[in-house]
TORMAR-729955 format. One record per atom (N, C-alpha, C): x, y, z; residue in one letter. Coordinates in steps of 0.02 Angstrom, whole numbers, plus 50000, padded with zeros to 5 digits. Example, Ala and Ser with C-alpha at 12.3 -4.5 7.8 and 13.67 -1.06 7.14 Angstrom:
506604971650390a;506154977550390a;506604983550390a;506424988850354s;506844994750357s;506455000250394s;
end
This chain:
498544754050629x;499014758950604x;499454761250662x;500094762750645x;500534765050693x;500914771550675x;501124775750710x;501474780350674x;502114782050705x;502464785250674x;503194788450699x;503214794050669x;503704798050699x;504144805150669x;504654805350670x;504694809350587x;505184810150564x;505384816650540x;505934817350513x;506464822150509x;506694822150439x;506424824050377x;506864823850313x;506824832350298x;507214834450307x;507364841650295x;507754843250248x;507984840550201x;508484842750142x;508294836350120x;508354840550013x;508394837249979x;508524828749952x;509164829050000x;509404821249999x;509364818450043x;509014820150107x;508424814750159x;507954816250110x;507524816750073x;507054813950040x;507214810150017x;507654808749957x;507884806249917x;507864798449945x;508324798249982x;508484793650042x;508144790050071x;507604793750089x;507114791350116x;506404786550072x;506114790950016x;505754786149973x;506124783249934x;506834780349938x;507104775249922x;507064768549967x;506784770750017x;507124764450093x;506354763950095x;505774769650077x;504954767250106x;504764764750021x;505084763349970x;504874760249921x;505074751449921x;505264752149951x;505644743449954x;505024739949999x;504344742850038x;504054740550072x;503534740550047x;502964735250046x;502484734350031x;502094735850095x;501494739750051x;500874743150100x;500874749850073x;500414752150126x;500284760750131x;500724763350167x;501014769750152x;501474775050190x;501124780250198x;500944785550253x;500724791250240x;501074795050283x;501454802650236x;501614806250294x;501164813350310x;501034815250375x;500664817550392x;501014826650430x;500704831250371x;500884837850414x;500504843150415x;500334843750477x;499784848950508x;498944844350470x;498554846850417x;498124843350388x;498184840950322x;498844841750305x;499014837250230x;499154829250247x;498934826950203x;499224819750199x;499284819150127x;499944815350139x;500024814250065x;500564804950064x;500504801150004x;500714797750004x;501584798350009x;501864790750073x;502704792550074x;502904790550033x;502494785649990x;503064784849928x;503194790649866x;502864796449873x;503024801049823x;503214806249836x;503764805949781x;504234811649805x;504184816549800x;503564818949749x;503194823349742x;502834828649787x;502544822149813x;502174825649871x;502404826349924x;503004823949949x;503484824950011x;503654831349966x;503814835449926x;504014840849908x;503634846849914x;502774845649921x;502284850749934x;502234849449996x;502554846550062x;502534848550120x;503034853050150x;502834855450222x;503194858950224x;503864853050270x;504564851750243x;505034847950276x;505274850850324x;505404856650330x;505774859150399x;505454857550442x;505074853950452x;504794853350542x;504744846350528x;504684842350578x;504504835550580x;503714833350578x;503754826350536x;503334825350498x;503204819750537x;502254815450509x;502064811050567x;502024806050492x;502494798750516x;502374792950455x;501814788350487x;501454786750454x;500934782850479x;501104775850457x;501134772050466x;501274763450452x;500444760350430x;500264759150396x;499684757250393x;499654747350408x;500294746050388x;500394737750381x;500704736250453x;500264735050528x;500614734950566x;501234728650584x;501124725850545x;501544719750554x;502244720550518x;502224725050457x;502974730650465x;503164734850483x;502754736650546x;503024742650577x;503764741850597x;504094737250634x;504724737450667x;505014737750626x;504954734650544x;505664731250512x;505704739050472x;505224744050464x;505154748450440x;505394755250477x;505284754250562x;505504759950592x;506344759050591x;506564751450594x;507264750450589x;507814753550551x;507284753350477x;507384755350400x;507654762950416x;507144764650442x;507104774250436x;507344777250513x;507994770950555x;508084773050635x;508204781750597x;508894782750568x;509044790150559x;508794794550541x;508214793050522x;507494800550516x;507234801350586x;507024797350628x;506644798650676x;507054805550723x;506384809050732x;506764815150769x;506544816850822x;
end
């Protein structure tokens, strides 16, 4: 597993965002303070808290790059 941080703080960086981590096959998890919740739902990116930056976990390391590429403009 690999992880990165990110930055979706408004509405339409979410939006945005589990549009670009749905096109990928595997696990997504984003990670804040002790929640984890799945990145593909938008749901649950909505019961975190977004204003602060969030930790994406890559679980498929062999898409990590083509995936951090995906999401360069979240990373914060």
């Amino acid at each position: 597993m690999k992880s990165l941080t990110i930055k979706i703080d408004s509405i339409d960086k979410v939006k945005e965002f589990v549009n670009i981590i749905n096109v990928f096959d595997g696990e997504f998890d984003l990670v804040s303070d002790r929640y984890v919740i799945d990145a593909k739902s938008i749901m649950g990116i909505f019961s975190l808290d977004i204003s602060s930056p969030v930790r994406l976990d890559v679980h498929d390391e062999a898409t990590f790059d083509e995936v951090a590429k995906a999401l360069d403009k979240f990373k914060a």
